[in-house]
N, C-alpha and C positions, 0 to 999 in steps of 0.2 A: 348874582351878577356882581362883579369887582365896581370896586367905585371909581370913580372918573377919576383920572390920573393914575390909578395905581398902578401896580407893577403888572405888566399882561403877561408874564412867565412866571406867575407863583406858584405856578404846580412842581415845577422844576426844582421847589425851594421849599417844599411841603414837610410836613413831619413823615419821617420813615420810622415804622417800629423798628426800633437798636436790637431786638433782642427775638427769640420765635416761640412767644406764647402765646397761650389763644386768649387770652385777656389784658387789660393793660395793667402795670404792676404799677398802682397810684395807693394801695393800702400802705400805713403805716405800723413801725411795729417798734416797742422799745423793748430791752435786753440790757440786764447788769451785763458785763462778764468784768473780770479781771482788767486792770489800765494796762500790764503789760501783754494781756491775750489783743487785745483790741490795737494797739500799735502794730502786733505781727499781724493782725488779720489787714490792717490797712496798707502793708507794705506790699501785698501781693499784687500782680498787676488785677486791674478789671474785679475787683473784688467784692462789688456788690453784688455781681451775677453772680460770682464761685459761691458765695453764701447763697442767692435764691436756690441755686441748684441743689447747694448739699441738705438745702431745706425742702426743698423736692422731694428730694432722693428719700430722707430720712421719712416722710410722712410715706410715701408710696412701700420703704419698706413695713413701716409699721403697718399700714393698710394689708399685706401678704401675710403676714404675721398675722395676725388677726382671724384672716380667711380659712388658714391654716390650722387652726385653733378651733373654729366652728366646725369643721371638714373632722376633724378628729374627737368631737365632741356626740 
């Protein structure tokens, strides 16, 4: 129940997940890399997500990789 006075449209004004995962991306993670690799990575637009994804990517590859390796074992 909202509290008396507040805003009676806050649904309208609710959080939307920014991005389509099936979980919320709230972990944190640190990484050296290089000062001038990290400058180019923050000039890219949206560039948090382009890193989740190529961190995605690269685990789902290694995951095939792997399966691929048992299968032939």
């Amino acid at each position: 129940m909202p509290r008396p006075g507040g805003n009676p449209d806050i649904g309208k004004y609710s959080f939307k997940q920014k991005y389509d995962w099936d979980e919320p991306c709230s972990a944190k993670m640190s990484l050296r890399v290089p000062p001038t690799l990290l400058e180019q990575v923050k000039q890219l637009p949206n560039w948090q997500e382009k890193v989740r994804q190529a961190m995605a990517s690269l685990v789902e590859l290694e995951n095939i990789s792997a399966q691929e390796t048992e299968k032939n074992a």
